[in-house]
C-alpha positions as CSV (number, residue, x, y, z in Angstrom):
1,X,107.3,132.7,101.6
2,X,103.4,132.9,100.7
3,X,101.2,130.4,102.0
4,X,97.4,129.6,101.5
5,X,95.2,129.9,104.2
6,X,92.2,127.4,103.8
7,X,89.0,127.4,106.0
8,X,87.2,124.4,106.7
9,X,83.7,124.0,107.9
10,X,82.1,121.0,108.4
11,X,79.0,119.6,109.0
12,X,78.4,117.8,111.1
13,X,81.5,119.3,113.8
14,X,82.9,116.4,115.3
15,X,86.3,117.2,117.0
16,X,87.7,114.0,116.4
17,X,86.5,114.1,112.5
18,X,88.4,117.6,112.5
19,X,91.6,116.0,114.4
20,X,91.1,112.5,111.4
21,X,90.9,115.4,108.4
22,X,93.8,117.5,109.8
23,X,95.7,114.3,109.5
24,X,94.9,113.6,106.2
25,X,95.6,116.9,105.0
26,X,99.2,116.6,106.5
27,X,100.1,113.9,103.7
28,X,99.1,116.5,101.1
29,X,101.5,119.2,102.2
30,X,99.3,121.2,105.1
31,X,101.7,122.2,107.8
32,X,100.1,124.0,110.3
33,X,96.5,123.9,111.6
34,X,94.6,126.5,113.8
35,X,91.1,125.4,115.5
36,X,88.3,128.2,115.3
37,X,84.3,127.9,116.5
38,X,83.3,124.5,114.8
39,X,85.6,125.0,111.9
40,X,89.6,125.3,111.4
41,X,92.3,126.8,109.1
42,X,94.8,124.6,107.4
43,X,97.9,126.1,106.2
44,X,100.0,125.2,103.3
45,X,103.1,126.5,101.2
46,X,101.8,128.2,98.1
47,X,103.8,126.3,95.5
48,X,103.2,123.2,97.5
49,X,99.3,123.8,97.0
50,X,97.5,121.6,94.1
51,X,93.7,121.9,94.6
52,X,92.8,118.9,92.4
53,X,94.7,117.2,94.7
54,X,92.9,118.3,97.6
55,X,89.6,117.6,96.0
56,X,90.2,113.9,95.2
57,X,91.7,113.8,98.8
58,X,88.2,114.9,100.2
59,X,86.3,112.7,97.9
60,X,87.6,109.8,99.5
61,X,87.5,110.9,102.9
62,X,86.0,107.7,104.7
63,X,83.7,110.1,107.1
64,X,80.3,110.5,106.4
65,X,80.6,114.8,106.4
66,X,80.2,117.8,104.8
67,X,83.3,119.3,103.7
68,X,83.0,123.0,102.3
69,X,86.3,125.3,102.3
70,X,87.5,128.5,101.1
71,X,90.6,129.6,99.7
72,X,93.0,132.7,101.1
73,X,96.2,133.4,99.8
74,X,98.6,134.9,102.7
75,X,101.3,137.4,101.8
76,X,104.7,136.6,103.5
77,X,104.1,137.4,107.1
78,X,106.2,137.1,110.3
79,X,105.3,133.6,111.3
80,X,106.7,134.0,114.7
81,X,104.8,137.3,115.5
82,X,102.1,135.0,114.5
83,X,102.2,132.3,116.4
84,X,103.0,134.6,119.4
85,X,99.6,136.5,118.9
86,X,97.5,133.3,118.4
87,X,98.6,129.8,119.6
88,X,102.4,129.4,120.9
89,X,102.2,130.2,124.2
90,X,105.4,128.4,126.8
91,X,104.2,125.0,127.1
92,X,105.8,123.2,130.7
93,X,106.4,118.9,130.4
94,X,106.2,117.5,133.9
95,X,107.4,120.2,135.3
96,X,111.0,119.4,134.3
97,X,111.0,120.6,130.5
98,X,110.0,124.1,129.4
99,X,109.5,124.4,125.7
100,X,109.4,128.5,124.5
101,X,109.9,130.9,121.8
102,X,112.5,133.0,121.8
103,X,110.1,136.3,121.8
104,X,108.0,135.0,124.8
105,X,108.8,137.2,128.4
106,X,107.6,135.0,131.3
107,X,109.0,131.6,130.8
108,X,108.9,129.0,134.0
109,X,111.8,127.5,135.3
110,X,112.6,123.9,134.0
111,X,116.0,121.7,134.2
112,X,115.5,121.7,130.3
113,X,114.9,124.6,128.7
114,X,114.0,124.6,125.2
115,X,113.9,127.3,122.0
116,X,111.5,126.6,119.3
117,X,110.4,129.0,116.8
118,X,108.1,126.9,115.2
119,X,107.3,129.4,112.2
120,X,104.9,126.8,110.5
121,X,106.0,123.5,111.2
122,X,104.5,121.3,113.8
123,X,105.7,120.4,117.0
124,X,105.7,122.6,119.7
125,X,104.7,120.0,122.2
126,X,100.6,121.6,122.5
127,X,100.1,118.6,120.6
128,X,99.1,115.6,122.6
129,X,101.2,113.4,120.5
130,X,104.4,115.8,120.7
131,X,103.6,116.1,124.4
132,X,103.5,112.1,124.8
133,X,106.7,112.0,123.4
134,X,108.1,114.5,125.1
135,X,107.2,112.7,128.5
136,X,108.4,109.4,127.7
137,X,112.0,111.3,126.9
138,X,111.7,112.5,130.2
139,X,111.7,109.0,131.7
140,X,114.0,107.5,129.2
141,X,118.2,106.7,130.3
142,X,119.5,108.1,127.2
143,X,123.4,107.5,128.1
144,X,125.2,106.4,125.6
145,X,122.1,105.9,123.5
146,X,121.8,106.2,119.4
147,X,118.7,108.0,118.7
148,X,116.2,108.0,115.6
149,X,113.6,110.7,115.1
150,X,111.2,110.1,112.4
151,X,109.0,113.0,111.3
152,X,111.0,115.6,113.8
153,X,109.0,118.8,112.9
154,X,110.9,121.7,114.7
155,X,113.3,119.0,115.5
156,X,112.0,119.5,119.7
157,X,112.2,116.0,120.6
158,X,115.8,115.2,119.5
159,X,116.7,118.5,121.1
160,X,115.6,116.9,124.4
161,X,116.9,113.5,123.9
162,X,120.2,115.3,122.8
163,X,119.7,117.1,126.6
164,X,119.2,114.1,128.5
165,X,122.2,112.9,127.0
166,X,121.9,111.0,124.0
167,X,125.2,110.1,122.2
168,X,123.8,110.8,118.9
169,X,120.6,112.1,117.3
170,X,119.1,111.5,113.5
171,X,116.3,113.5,112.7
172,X,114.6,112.9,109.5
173,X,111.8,114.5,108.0
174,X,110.3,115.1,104.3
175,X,109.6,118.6,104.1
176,X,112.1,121.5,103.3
177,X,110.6,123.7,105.6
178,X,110.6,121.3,108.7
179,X,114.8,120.7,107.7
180,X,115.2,124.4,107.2
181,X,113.3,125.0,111.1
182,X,115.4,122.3,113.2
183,X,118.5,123.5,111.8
184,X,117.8,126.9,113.2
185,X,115.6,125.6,116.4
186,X,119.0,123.3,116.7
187,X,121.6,126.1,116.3
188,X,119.4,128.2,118.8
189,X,119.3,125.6,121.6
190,X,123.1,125.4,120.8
191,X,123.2,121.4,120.1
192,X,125.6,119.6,118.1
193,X,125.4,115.9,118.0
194,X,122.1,115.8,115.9
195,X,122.2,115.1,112.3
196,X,119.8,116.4,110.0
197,X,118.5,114.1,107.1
198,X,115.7,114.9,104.6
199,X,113.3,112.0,103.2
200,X,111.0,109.2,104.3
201,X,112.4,105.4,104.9
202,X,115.0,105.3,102.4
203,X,117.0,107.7,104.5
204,X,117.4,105.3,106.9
205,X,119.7,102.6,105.1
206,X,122.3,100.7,107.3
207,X,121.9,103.3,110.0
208,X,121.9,101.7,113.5
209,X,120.3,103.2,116.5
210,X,118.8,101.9,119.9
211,X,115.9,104.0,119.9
212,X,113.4,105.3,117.7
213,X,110.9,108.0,118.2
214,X,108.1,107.8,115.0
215,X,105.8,111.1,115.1
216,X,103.5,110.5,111.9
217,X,100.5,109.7,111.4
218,X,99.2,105.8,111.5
219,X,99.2,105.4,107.3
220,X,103.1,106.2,107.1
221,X,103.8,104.3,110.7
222,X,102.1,101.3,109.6
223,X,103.6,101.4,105.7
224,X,106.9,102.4,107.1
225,X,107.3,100.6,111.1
226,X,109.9,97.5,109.1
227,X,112.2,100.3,108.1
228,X,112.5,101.6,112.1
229,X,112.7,97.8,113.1
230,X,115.5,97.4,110.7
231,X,116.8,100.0,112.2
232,X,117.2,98.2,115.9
233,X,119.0,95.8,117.8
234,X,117.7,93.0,119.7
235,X,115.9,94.4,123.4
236,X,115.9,98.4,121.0
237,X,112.5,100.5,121.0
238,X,110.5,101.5,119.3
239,X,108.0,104.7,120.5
240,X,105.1,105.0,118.1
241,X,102.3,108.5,118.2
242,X,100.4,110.2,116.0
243,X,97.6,107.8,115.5
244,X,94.5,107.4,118.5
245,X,93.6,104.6,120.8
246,X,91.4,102.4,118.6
247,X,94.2,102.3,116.1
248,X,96.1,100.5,118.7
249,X,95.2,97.0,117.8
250,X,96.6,97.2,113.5
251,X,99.7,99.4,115.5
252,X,100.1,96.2,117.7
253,X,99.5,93.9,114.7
254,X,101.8,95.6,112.3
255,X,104.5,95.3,115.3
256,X,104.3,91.6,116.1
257,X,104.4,91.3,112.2
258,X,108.1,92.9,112.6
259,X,109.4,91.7,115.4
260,X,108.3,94.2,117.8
261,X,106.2,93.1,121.1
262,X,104.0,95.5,122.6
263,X,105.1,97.2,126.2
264,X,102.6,99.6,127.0
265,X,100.2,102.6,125.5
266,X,99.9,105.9,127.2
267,X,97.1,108.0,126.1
268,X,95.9,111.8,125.9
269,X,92.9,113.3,124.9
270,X,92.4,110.0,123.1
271,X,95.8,110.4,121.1
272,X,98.0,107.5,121.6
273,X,101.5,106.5,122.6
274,X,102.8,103.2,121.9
275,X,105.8,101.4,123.0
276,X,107.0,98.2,121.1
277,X,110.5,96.3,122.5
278,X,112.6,94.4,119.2
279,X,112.5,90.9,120.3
């Protein structure tokens, strides 16, 4: 599969600008992101690429930056050997969850040990959002619990929650390539009570879970959170990321809106993690 490779420069570098546009790019299609010296590369499938699209997505980008790019087109690579060589290196969750590829060596020791080979999608747990989550499934009781993930990536979080014992796992995410990487990230970490559904919201009709874990982005959490209420019972949660800490208060706002009261935020690097209890 041939993917476009498309460096961004902007001017003025503001990380958290860079961290705003990634996120906006991820609604277009961009997969994968890789930070350089005051610039980054965003990575996208080639037929999925539209550049007119791209350019009225940067016209309306609400910063007040400089946006120039260029355009690369990538020959089918190994995407593991690349990851390996730039940015996937063993990434260890409060020293109780270990999250690897299957080519790394030196691996440390964790009660749960998890296989990702991310090839492009995202969610290797680097990212503070994916490493929020990942902690709060650490402290969750999962027994007996239904679970709902919502943009699952390389499907990593309902591999854990599948570990700490989760009765039962949806994973739902838009993209063909995500589907295509948690079924084999799932196969490889040899789990068998997660189901694998592709599309937004409307996947979720009459399904029934007491948890939900939403990885997005704040646009799609805040168009989409009534569909994961729907989804809950009375005293069920809801665990919200992918959005940062002064987006809390329309997260909170959209919540009461749906039934959902605020329990507490965690935050990293100014990423946030919300958790919202159905009333």
């Amino acid at each position: 599969m041939d993917y476009f490779e498309v460096n961004f420069m902007l001017s003025p570098y503001e990380e958290f600008i860079a961290d705003l546009l990634m996120e906006t790019l991820g609604e277009i299609g961009f997969e994968s992101f890789q930070l350089a010296d005051q610039q980054f590369f965003a990575y996208i499938q080639e037929n999925n690429f539209n550049q007119k699209i791209l350019d009225d997505k940067l016209s309306k980008f609400e910063y007040p930056v400089s946006i120039d790019y260029n355009i690369l087109l990538l020959e089918n690579k190994d995407w593991n050997e690349e990851w390996e060589k730039n940015f996937f290196q063993p990434i260890l969750i409060d020293n109780d969850c270990v999250v690897h590829s299957s080519f790394h060596q030196k691996v440390p020791e964790a009660k749960y040990d998890i296989v990702i080979n991310p090839k492009m999608a995202f969610g290797t747990g680097h990212h503070e959002t994916t490493a929020l989550m990942l902690g709060e499934l650490l402290k969750m009781n999962l027994g007996k619990k239904n679970l709902l993930d919502m943009g699952c990536g390389t499907a990593v979080l309902s591999i854990l929650a599948s570990l700490r014992g989760a009765s039962s796992v949806v994973a739902v995410d838009i993209d063909d390539w995500c589907i295509e990487n948690s079924t084999e990230n799932i196969r490889l970490n040899k789990i068998k009570n997660i189901e694998l559904r592709k599309g937004g919201a409307e996947v979720l009709k009459d399904l029934h879970v007491d948890i939900v874990l939403a990885n997005i982005n704040r646009n799609i959490l805040l168009k989409d959170m009534k569909f994961y209420a729907a989804c809950l019972p009375t005293g069920g949660e809801l665990y919200l990321s992918g959005f940062y800490v002064e987006d809390i208060p329309m997260i909170e706002a959209e919540a009461e809106k749906n039934g959902l009261q605020l329990a507490y935020f965690k935050e990293k690097n100014n990423w946030a993690l919300v958790k919202t209890i159905k009333k």
